[in-house]
N, C-alpha and C positions, 0 to 999 in steps of 0.2 A: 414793450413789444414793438412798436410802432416804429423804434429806434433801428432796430434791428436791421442792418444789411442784409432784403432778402434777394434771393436767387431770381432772375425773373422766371415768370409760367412759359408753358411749352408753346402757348401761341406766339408770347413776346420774343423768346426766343427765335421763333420760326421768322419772327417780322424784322429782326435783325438781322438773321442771315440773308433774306430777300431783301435788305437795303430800305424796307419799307417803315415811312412813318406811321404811329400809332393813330392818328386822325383819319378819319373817317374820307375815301373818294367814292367815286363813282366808279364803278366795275365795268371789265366788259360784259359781263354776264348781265348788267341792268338794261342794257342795248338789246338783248333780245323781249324784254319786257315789259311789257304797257304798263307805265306810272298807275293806271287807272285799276289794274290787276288785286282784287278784292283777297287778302290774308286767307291763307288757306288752311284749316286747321287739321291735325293730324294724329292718329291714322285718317283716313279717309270715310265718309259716312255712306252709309249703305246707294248707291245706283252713282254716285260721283265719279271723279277722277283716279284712275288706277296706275296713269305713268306718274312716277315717282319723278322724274324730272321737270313736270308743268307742274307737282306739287312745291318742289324745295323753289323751284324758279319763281313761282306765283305765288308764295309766301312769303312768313317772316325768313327763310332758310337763306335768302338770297341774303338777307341784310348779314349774316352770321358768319359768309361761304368765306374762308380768307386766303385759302391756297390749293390748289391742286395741283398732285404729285402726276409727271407727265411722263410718259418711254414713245419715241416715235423710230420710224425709219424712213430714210429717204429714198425714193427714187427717182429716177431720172426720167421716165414713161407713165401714164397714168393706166397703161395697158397690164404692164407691168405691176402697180400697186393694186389697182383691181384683182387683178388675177392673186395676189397675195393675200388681201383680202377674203377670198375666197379659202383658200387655206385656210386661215386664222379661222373662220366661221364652219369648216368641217373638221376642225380639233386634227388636220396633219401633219400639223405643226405648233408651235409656242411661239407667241410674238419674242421673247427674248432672244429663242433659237434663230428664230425667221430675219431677227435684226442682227445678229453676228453675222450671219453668213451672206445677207446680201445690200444691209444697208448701205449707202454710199457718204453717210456720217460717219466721218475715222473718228470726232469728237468721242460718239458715244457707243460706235458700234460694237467695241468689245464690253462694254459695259451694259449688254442686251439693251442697246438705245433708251439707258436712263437718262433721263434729262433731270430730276430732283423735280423738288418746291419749288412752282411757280405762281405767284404772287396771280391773282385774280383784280387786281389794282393796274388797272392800265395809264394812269396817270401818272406824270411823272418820271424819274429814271426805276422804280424797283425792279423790273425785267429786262434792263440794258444789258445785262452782262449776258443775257440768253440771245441776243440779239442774232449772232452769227451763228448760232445753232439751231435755234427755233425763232425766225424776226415773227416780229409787230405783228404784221399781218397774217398770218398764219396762226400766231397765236388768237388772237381777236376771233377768227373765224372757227378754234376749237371751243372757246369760252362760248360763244355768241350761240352753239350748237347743243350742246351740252357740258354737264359736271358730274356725269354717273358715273360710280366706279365700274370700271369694266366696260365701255362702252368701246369703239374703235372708229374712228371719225377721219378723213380725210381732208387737208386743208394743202393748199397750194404757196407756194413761196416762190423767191429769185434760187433757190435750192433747188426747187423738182416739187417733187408731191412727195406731204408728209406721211404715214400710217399716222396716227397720234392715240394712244391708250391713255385713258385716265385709270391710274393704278391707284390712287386714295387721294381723300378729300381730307382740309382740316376745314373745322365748323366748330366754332366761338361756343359752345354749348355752354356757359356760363352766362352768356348774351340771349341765349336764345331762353333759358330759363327765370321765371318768374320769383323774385327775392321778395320777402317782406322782416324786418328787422323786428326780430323780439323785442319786448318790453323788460328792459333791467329789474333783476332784481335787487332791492335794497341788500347791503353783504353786510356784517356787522364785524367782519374780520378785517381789521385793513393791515393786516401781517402777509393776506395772501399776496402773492406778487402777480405780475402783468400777464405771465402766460396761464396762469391757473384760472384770474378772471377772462382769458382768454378761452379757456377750454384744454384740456391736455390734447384734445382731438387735434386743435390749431398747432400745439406746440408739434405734434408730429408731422404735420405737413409745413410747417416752417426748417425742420432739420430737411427735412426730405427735398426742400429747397434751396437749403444750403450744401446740402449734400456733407451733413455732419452727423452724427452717429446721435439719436433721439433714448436719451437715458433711460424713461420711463418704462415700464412694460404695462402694455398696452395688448387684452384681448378683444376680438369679436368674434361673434357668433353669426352664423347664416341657418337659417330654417326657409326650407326650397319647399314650396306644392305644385304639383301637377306636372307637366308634361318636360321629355328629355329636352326639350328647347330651354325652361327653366332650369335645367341641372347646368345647361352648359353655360346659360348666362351665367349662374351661379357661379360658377368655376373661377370665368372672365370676373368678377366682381372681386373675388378674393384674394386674382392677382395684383388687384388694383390696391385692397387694404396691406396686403404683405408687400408693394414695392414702399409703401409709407411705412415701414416697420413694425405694420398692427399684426398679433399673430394668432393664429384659431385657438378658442377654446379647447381643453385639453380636460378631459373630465378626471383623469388621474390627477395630474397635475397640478390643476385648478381647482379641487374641491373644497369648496364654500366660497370662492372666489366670484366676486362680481362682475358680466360683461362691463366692456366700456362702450362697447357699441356692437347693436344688433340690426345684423338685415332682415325684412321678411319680402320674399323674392315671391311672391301672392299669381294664382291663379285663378279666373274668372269661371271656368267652364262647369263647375258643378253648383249644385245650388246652396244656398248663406254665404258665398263666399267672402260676401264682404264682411257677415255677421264673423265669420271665424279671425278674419284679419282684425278686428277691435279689440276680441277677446284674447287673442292673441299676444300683443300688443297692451295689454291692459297691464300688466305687474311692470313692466318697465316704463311706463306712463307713470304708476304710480313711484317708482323712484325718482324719476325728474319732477314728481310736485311735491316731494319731500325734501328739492336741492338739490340731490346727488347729478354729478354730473356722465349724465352718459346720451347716447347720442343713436337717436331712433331714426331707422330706414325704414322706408316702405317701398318695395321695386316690383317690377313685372305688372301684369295684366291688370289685376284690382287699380293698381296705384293710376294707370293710364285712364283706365273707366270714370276712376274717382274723380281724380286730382285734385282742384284746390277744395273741394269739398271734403276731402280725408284732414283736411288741417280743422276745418272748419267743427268737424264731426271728433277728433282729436289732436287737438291744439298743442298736444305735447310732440307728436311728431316733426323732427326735424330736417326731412329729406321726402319729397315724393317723385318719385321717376319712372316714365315707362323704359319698356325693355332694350329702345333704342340707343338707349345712355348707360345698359350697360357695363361697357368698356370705358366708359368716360366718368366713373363713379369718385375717382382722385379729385377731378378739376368739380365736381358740384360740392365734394366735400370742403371746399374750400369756402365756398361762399357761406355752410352751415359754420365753419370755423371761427367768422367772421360776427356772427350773433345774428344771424338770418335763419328764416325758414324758408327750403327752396321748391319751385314743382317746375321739375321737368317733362313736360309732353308735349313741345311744340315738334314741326314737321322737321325731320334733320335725315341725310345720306347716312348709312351705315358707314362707320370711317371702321378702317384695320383697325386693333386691338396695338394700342401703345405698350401695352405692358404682356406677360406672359401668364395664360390662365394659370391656378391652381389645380390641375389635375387629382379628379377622385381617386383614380386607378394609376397604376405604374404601367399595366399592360394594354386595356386598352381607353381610348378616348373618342370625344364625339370632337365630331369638326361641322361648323353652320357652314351651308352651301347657298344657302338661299335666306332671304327674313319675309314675314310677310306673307299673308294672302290676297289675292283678287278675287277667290267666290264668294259667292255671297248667299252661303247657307239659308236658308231661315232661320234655322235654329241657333245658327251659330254668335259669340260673339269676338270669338280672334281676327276677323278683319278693323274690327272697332277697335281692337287695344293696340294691336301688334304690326297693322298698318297694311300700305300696298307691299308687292313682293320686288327686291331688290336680289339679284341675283350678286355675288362674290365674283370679282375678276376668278379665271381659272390659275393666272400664276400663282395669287393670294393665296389658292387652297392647296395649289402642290407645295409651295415653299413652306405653308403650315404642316403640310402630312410629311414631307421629305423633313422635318426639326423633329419630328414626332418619333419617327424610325430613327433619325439620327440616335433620340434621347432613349431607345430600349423600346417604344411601342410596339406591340404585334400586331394589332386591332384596333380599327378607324371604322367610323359609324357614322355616316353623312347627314348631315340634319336636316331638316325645309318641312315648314307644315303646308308645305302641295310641293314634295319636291323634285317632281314630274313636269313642274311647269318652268324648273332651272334653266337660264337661259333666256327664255323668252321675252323679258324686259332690256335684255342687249342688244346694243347696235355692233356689229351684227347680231343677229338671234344664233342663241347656240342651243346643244341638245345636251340633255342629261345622258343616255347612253353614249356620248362622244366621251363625256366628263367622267362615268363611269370606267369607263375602259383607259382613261389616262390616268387618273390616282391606282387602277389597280393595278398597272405599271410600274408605280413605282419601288425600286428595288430594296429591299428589304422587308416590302411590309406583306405579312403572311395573309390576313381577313381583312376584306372590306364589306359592310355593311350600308345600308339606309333608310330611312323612313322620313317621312309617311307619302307612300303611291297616294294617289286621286285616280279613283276608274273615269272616272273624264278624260285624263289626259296620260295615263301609263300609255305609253307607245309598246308596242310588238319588240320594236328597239331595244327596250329596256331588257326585256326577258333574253332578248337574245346576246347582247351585252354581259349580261350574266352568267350567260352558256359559257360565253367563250374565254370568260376574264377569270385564269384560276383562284385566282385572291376572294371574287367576291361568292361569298356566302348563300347557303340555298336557304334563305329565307326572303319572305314578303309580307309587307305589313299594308292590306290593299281595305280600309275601311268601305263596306256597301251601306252602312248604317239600315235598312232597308233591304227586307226582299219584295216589298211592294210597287208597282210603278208608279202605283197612283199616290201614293206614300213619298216618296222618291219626287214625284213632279212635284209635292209641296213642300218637299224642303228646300226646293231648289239647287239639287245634286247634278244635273248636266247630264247624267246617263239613267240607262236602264238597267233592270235582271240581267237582262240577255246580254248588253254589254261588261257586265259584268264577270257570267261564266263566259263568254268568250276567253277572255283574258286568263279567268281561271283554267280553262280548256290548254288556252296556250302554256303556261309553265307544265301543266300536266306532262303535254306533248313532247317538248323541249327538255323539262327539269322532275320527272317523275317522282323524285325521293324529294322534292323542297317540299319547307314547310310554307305556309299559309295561314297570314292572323290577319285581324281584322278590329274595326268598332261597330256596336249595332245601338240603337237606340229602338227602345220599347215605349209607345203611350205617347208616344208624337200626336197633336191634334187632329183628333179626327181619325186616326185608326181604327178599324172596327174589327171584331175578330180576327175577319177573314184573310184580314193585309197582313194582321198578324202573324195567322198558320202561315200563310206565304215566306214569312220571313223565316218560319221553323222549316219550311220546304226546302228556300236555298241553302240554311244550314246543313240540311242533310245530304242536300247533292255535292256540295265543297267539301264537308267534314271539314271545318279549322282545325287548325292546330293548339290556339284560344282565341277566346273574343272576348274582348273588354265591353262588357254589358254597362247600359244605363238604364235608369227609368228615366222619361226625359222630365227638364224642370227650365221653368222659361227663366231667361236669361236678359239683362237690362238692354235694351237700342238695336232687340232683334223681333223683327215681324212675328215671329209664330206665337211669341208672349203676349199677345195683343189679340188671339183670336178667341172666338168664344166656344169652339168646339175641343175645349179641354178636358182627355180623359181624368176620370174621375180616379185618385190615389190609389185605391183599392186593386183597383182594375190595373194598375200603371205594375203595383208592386206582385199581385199573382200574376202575370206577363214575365216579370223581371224571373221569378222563381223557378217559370216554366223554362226559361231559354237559358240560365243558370245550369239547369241539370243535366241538358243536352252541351251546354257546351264544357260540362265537367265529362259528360259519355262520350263526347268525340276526343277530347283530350287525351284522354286514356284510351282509345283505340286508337289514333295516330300513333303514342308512344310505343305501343303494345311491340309494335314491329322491330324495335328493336332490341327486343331479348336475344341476347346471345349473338349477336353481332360487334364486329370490333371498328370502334368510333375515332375518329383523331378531336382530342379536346385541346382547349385551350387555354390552361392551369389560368385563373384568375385571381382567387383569394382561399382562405382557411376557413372550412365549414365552421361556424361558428357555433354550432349546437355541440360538434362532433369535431374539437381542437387536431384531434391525430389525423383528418382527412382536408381534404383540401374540395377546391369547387372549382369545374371548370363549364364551357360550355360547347358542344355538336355545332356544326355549321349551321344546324337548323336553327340555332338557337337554345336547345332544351340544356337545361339546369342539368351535369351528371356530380355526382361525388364519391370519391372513392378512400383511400388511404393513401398518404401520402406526406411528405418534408413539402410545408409551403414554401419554406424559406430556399429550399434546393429545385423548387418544381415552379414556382410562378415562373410567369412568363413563357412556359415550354410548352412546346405540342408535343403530346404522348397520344400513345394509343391505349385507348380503354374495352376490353370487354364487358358490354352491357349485361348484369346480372339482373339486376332488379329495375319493374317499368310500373312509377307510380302515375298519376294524372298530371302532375305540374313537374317532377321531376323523375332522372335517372342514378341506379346506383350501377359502381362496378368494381372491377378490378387493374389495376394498369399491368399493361403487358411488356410495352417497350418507349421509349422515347424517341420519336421524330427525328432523323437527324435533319443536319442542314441545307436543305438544299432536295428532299424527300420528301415535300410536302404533297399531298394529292390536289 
């Protein structure tokens, strides 16, 4: 194996075309940083650092950082760039559009002022060739300032004044991950040849390196828990095993067939979580101590909590990574290929997606807008796993949603666990109802969706955004968790009741027919009935649409688990039963209203109970099914007359189909 002429990796690669040697320089980016700058671990722990750029700069991240992708324009006034600047930061324009039409780079300017990979290595010649496009010093003073994606910085040259966008990073995440080398086992076979003691895992990412056709067939498996942020890593992860030629489990296909390799994409938010990821995990554990070879992931939330104590705790597992990595799940697998076990959780910039997700649906998909939270719930532990929040350049997501409509999509669903606060960590700061109203622009796509609001920071913006952008969808997903304030001051949620229906007042106002869901949490510390009823009050003034009910359960590295006024089970679970039944009776009086009305749906997939009917879904969101060819109907908006109005779904009849260009 060893012999083997391989391909080089996508960083060597990259360190080629930049001219750049493999050894290690000083960066411009270490010039903004004090030697003495103590490693910063990541996500971030509860009251610390929340810009993501003092984290990767004042970390290991810097050691890792080895290129970033640049687009500038030039001007000739700073009066001028300013003033452009300004635009970029009210969404009235596109940096790429804004650079054809008035940069004064002929270099780059039809090329919406791409300037490519720029070497983060200021020593030496790797960036000469950029010299007359973007010099020296110009560069030195974007490095020197930041390395966010999406950030927009101005630096001065013998040129004029630069705009300069950092449009993605690359980041050595093999480097930044922690390796430790399994212990051989004795093999009594020495018929096997080099790539099979290698792993057939290794032999597939060796073809995929040569870029030669890997003979073997090769499945895995992915098992997702908890939230659409985990579906859609999911997604991203599977594009990553099928660009190596590993391909899903197929339960026709494959029956009685062994995975080769299994992901568990793990969620922290409810309680055992971790007890479920062992037991989980447990029968494929016991395959690799019987020899067989196959190759165990652990990814998302749990794995980031855990880390190198998931090896410790089981020692068969071969991969630990938080959700940061991903899109980067090829390049770690390499190091397990290798006879390592790897953990990936140190602090890294979300880089673009190298490779193209796996999409669940043909019709619609989720797109990340944002990663990351900055509150710092009590309860909560997604800022511990999943980090500060790094917002998406906006090209990044149109050029993703515009591939999406190119490939048949009808429906895009914006991601961000607060992603009301989209923007905010940009230089300039931008707004999510700016971002709003440009993806629902773009031509072809019928629905745009997103979640999850924060009543902290939903803007008036937003709702109005919604009013006016035909594409997006009359739904909101605005979690109060709480109808109590006093309740509410100790989770440390940011807002009030009142701010709350405010907001609800506003879509009222504005959007009369949207729907409205929510998350509530029952048996928070220290609840005593009466915060309780309160919380059965504001239910009753909203009426959801549904509410994802919890009992609460303390969670590891967050404050309220540590308090001593913890409702007692009993009381948690008749709570939970109470607010259950009222949000099963508003369910079904929200639906109620639409008997006998004709809905425009969104054909998604084939009832699965009911093969001759198909499933689609109301702009509200609700579930209808009727009769129908899925195979003739996915994809289509039809109009449905609502017959039948259950609590969680609708049934009907179709009347006519949509045409093109008659959408409401």
């Amino acid at each position: 194996l060893k012999s083997r002429k391989r391909r080089p990796s996508l960083y060597t690669q990259i360190d080629c075309q930049l001219g750049r040697p493999t050894t290690k320089h000083s960066t411009a980016l270490y010039h903004s940083v004090s030697s003495s700058t103590p490693t910063a671990k990541y996500p971030t722990e509860r009251g610390s650092e929340v810009d993501s750029r003092k984290i990767i700069a004042g970390g290991s991240g810097r050691d890792h950082l080895t290129a970033v992708r640049l687009k500038h324009i030039v001007f000739a006034s700073k009066e001028l760039a300013n003033e452009s600047l300004l635009l970029l930061r009210s969404a009235q324009t596109s940096f790429d559009d804004l650079a054809i039409q008035i940069s004064s780079c002929i270099e780059t300017r039809d090329k919406g002022g791409e300037i490519g990979w720029v070497s983060v290595y200021e020593q030496g010649s790797e960036n000469e060739h950029l010299d007359l496009v973007l010099p020296q010093d110009a560069r030195m003073q974007v490095l020197g300032s930041t390395t966010k994606p999406g950030d927009v910085v101005m630096a001065t040259s013998e040129r004029g004044y630069h705009l300069v966008q950092i449009a993605d990073v690359m980041v050595d995440v093999r480097k930044m991950a922690t390796t430790k080398a399994r212990k051989k086992r004795k093999d009594t076979d020495e018929k096997k040849d080099s790539e099979e003691l290698k792993g057939i895992l290794g032999g597939a990412l060796i073809a995929e390196q040569e870029n030669v056709e890997f003979k073997k067939d090769l499945i895995y498996k992915i098992e997702t828990m908890g939230c659409q942020m985990n579906i859609a890593d999911s997604e991203r992860m599977e594009g990553q095993l099928q660009s190596l030629g590993i391909r899903p489990f197929d339960e026709l296909r494959d029956q009685g067939r062994k995975v080769d390799l299994v992901v568990l994409n793990t969620c922290s938010i409810r309680d055992h979580a971790e007890q479920k990821v062992y037991s989980y995990i447990g029968p494929y554990a016991k395959r690799k101590r019987e020899g067989e070879d196959v190759t165990i992931v652990v990814a998302g939330c749990v794995a980031q909590q855990e880390g190198e104590a998931l090896l410790r705790r089981a020692p068969e597992v071969d991969l630990v990574m938080g959700p940061q990595y991903a899109n980067r799940l090829g390049d770690l697998l390499e190091d397990v290929s290798n006879g390592n076990q790897v953990v990936a959780t140190e602090a890294s910039h979300i880089m673009e997606d190298s490779t193209k997700p796996r999409r669940s649906s043909s019709v619609a998909a989720w797109v990340n807008v944002i990663y990351g939270c900055n509150e710092r719930c009590t309860y909560c532990i997604v800022p511990t796993t999943r980090g500060v929040e790094q917002s998406r350049p906006v090209e990044s997501i149109v050029q993703e949603v515009t591939e999406l409509v190119s490939q048949g999509y009808k429906e895009v669903t914006l991601l961000g666990q607060n992603i009301d606060a989209y923007g905010r960590d940009m230089i300039p700061k931008r707004k999510f109802s700016d971002l709003l109203r440009t993806v629902g622009a773009i031509p072809g796509l019928k629905r745009l969706r997103f979640v999850t609001s924060h009543p902290r920071y939903m803007s008036l913006g937003v709702i109005d955004a919604v009013a006016e952008t035909p594409t997006a969808c009359l739904n909101f997903h605005i979690p109060p968790q709480s109808g109590s304030n006093e309740i509410l001051e100790a989770m440390g949620r940011g807002h009030t009741r009142e701010k709350f229906l405010q907001i609800v007042q506003r879509i009222r106002d504005r959007l009369p027919d949207a729907a409205i869901t929510a998350d509530i949490i029952v048996g928070f510390p220290g609840e005593t009935n009466e915060q309780f009823e309160e919380t059965l009050k504001l239910m009753e003034e909203v009426k959801f649409d549904s509410v994802n009910t919890a009992a609460y359960s303390p969670r590891p590295n967050t404050p309220a688990a540590l308090w001593d006024n913890q409702v007692d089970d009993e009381v948690k679970q008749e709570r939970l039963q109470r607010i259950n039944r009222l949000n099963l009776q508003h369910a079904a009086e929200r639906r109620a209203r639409m008997l006998g009305r004709v809905e425009e749906i969104l054909v998604e997939e084939r009832n699965v109970k009911v093969p001759t009917q198909v499933m689609g879904r109301t702009t509200h969101g609700y579930i209808v099914y009727f009769d129908g060819d899925i195979d003739e109907l996915r994809g289509k908006l039809v109009n449905v007359r609502i017959d039948v109005c259950q609590t969680y779904y609708l049934a009907g009849t179709m009347v006519g189909v949509v045409e093109e260009g008659d959408e409401s």
